[in-house]
C-alpha positions as a LaTeX table, in Angstrom:
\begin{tabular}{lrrr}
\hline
Residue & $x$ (\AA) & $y$ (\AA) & $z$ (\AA) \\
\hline
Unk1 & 1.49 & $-45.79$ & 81.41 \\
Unk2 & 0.16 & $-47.17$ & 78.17 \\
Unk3 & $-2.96$ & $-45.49$ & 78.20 \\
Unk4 & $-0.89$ & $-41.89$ & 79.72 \\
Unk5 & 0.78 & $-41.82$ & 76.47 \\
Unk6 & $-1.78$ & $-42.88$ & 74.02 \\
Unk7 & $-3.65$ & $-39.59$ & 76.07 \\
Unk8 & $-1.11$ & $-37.39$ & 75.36 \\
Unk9 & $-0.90$ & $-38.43$ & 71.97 \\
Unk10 & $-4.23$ & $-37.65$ & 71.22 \\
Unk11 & $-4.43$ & $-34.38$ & 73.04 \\
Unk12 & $-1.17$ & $-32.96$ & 71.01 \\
Unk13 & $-2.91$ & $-33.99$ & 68.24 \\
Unk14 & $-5.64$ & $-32.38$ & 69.10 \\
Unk15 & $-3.98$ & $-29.21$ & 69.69 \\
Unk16 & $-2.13$ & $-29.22$ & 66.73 \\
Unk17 & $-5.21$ & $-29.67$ & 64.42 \\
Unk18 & $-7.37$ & $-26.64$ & 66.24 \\
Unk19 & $-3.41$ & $-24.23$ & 65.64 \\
Unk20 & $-3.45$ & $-25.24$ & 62.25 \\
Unk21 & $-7.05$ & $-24.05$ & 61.53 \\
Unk22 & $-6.86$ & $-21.12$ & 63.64 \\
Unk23 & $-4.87$ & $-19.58$ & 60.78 \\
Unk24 & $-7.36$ & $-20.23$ & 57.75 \\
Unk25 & $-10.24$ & $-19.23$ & 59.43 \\
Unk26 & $-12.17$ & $-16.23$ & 57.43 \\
Unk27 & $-15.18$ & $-14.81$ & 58.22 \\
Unk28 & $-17.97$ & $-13.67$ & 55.33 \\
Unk29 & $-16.53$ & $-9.99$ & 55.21 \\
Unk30 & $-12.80$ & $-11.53$ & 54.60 \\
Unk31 & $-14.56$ & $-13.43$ & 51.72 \\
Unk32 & $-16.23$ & $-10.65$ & 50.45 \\
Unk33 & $-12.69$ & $-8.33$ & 50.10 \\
Unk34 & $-10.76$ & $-11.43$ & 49.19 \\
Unk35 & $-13.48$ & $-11.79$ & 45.92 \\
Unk36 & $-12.98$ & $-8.17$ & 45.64 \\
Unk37 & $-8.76$ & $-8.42$ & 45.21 \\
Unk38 & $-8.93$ & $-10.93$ & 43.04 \\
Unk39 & $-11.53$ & $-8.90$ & 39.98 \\
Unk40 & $-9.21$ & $-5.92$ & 40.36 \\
Unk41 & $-6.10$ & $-8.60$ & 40.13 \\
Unk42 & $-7.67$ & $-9.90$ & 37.24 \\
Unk43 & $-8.47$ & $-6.60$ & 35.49 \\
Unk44 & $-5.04$ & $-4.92$ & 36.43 \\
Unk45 & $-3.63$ & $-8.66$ & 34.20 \\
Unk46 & $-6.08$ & $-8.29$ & 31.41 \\
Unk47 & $-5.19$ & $-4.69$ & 31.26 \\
Unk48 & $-1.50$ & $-5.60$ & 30.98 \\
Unk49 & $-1.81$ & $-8.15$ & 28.11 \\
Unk50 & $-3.69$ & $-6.19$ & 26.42 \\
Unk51 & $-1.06$ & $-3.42$ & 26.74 \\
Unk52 & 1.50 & $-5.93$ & 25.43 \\
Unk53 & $-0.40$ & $-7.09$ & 22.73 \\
Unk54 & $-0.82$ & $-3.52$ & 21.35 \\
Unk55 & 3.10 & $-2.60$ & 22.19 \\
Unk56 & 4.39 & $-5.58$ & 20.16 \\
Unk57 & 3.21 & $-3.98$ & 16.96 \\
Unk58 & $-0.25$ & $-5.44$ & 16.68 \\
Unk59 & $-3.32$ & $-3.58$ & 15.91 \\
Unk60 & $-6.89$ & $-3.94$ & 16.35 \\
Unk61 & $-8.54$ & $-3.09$ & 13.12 \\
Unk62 & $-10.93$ & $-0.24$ & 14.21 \\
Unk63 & $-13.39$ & 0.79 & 11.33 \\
Unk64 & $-12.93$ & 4.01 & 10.00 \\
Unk65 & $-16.18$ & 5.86 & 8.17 \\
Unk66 & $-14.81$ & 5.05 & 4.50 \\
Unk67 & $-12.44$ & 1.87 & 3.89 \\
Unk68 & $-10.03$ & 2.58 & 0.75 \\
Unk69 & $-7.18$ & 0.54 & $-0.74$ \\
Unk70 & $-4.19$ & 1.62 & $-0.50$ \\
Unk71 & $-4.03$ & 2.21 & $-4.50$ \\
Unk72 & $-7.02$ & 4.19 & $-4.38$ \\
Unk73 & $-5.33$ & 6.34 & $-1.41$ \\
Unk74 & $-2.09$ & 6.83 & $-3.06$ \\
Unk75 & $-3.91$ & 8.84 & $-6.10$ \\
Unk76 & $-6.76$ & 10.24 & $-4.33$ \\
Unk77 & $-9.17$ & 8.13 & $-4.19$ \\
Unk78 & $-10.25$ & 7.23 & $-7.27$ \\
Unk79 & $-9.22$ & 3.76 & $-9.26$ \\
Unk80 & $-7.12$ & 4.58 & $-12.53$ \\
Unk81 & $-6.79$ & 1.93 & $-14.80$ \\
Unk82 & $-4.35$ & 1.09 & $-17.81$ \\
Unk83 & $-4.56$ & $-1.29$ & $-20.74$ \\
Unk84 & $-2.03$ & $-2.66$ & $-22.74$ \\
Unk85 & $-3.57$ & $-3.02$ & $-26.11$ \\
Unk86 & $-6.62$ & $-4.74$ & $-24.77$ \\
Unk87 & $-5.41$ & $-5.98$ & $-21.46$ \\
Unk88 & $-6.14$ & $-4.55$ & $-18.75$ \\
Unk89 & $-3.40$ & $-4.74$ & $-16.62$ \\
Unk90 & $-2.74$ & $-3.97$ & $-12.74$ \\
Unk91 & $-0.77$ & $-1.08$ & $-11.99$ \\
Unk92 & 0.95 & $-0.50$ & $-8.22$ \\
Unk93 & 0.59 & 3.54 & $-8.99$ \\
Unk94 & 3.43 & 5.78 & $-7.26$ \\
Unk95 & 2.12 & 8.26 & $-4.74$ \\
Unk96 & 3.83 & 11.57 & $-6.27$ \\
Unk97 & 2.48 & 14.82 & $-8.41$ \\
Unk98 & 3.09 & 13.19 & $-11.19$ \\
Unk99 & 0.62 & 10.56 & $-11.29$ \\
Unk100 & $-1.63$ & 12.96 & $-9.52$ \\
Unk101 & $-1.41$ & 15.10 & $-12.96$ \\
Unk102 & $-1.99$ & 11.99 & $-15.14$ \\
Unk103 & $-4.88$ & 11.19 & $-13.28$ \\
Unk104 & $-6.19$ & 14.57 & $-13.64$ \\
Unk105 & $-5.75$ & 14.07 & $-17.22$ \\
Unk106 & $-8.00$ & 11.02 & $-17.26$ \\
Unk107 & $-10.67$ & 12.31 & $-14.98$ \\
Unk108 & $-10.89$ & 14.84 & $-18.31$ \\
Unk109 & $-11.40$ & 11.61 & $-20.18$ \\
Unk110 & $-9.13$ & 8.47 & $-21.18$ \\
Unk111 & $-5.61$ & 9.09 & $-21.57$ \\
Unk112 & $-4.28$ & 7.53 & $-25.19$ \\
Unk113 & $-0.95$ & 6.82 & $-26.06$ \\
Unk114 & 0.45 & 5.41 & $-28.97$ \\
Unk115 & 3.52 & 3.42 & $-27.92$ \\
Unk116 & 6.37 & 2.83 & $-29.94$ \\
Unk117 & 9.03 & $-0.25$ & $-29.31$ \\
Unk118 & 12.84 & 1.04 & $-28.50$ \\
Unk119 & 15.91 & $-0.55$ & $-27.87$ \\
Unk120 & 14.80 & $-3.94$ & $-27.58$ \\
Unk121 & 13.76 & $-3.45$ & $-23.88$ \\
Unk122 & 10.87 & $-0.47$ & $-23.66$ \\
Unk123 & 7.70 & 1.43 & $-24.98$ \\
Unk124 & 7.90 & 4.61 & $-25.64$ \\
Unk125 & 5.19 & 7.08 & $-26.40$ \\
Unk126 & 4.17 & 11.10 & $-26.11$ \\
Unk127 & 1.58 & 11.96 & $-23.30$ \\
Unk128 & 1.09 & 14.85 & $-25.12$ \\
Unk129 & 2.08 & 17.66 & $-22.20$ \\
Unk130 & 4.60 & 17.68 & $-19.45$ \\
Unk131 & 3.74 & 16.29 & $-15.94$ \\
Unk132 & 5.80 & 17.63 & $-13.24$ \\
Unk133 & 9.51 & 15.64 & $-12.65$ \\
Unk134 & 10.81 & 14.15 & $-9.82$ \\
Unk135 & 14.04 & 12.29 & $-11.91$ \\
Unk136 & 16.01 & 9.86 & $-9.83$ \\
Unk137 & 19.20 & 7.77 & $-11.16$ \\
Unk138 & 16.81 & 4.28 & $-11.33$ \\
Unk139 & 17.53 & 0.98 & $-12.78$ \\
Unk140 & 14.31 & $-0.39$ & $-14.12$ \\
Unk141 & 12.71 & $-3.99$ & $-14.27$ \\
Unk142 & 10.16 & $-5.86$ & $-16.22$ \\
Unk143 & 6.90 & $-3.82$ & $-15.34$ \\
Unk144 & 8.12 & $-0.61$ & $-14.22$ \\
Unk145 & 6.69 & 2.46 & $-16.07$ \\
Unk146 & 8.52 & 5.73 & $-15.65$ \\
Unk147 & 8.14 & 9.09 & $-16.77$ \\
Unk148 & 10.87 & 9.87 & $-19.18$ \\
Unk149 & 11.96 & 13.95 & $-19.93$ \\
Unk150 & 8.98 & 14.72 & $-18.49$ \\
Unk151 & 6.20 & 13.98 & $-21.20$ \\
Unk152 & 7.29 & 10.37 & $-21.99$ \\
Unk153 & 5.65 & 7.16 & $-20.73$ \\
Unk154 & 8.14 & 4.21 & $-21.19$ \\
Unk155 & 7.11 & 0.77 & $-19.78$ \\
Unk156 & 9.70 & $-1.71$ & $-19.83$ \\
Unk157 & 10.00 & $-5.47$ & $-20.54$ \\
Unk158 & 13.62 & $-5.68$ & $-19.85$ \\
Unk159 & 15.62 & $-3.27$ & $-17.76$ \\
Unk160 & 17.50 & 0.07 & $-18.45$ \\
Unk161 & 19.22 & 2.47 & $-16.26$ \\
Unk162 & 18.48 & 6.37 & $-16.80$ \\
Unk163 & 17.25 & 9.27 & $-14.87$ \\
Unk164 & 13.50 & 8.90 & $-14.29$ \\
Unk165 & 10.30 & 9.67 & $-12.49$ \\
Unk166 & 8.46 & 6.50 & $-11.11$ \\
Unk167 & 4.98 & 6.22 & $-12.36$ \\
Unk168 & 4.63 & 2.90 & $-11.14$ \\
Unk169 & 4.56 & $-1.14$ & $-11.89$ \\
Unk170 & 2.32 & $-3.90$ & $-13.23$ \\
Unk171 & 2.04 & $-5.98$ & $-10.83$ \\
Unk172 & 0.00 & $-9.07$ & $-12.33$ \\
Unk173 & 2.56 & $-9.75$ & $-15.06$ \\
Unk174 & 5.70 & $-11.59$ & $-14.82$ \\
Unk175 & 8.56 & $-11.13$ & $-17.37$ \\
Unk176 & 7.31 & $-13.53$ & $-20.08$ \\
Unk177 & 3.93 & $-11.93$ & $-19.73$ \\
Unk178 & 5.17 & $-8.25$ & $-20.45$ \\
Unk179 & 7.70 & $-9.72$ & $-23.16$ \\
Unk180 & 4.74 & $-10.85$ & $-24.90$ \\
Unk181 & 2.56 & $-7.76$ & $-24.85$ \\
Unk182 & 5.07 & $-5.20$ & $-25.20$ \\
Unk183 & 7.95 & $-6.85$ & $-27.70$ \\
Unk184 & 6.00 & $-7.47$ & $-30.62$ \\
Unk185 & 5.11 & $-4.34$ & $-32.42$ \\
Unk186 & 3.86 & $-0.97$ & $-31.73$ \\
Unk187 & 1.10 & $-1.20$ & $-28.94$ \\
Unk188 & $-1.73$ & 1.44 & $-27.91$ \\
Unk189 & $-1.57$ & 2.48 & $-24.01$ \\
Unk190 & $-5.07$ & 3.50 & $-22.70$ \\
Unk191 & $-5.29$ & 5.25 & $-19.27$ \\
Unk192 & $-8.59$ & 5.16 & $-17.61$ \\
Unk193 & $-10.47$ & 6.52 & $-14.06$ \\
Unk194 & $-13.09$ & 3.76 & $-13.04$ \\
\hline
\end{tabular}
């Protein structure tokens, strides 16, 4: 009787191993469709994050023919430069006709203006002809320069508010820094294409 169910033991066991295989087995053409899935699985996911990537607001940087700053874009391509005196200073140049005409002016040759100190706050000085106007209600800051009744350049160490066109803002001085160039004395403004 011992040995009858030691026998049947084995032989369910048996059995039981050869169902459990039957399932898995898979011959060479299974493997070969099976690899197959799985590339076009993997494409379909790299496609995807890929997909994401690009809808969640980053860009791959494609080169274009010509690279240009965006300062060099914003007046056509060219660099225009300004000095203070004789510091050159950086200028974050609007993108309207108006500095389009003043750097038409310079292409013609440097611009010159002879600045004069107002109000405690500003230079103020002639361009010497009227650029086109594009006055806005603006309260100024340290570093802005503005177009004032259409042939004045003011550029301001403190801050006013008036009716102006924006020409633009040095960037690479703080307040202290313009204070020093601009509030002691008359000062000579030279406008320059590089």
């Amino acid at each position: 009787m011992k040995t009858k169910m030691i026998l049947i033991a084995f032989c369910m066991t048996i059995m039981f191993c050869m169902s459990a295989c039957s399932g898995n087995t898979i011959n060479s053409g299974d493997n070969q469709n099976a690899a197959t899935e799985i590339s076009v699985l993997e494409n379909n996911e790299t496609e995807s994050l890929e997909e994401n990537v690009m809808s969640e607001g980053t860009t791959m940087y494609q080169p274009t023919e010509k690279d240009e700053s965006a300062e060099d874009e914003a007046i056509g391509g060219s660099s225009m430069t300004m000095k203070i005196g004789d510091t050159k200073v950086n200028v974050d140049w609007e993108d309207n006709q108006a500095v389009e005409a003043l750097k038409d002016m310079a292409e013609d040759g440097d611009v010159t203006i002879q600045m004069s100190m107002y109000g405690g706050f500003e230079q103020v000085g002639s361009i010497g002809q009227s650029l086109p106007r594009d006055d806005k209600q603006t309260t100024t800051s340290s570093g802005d320069i503005v177009l004032y009744s259409g042939n004045q350049m003011v550029v301001f160490y403190g801050s006013n508010s008036w009716s102006y066109t924006r020409l633009g803002h040095i960037s690479d001085k703080n307040t202290k820094e313009m204070t020093d160039l601009l509030s002691n004395g008359d000062v000579t403004i030279t406008i320059s294409i590089e």
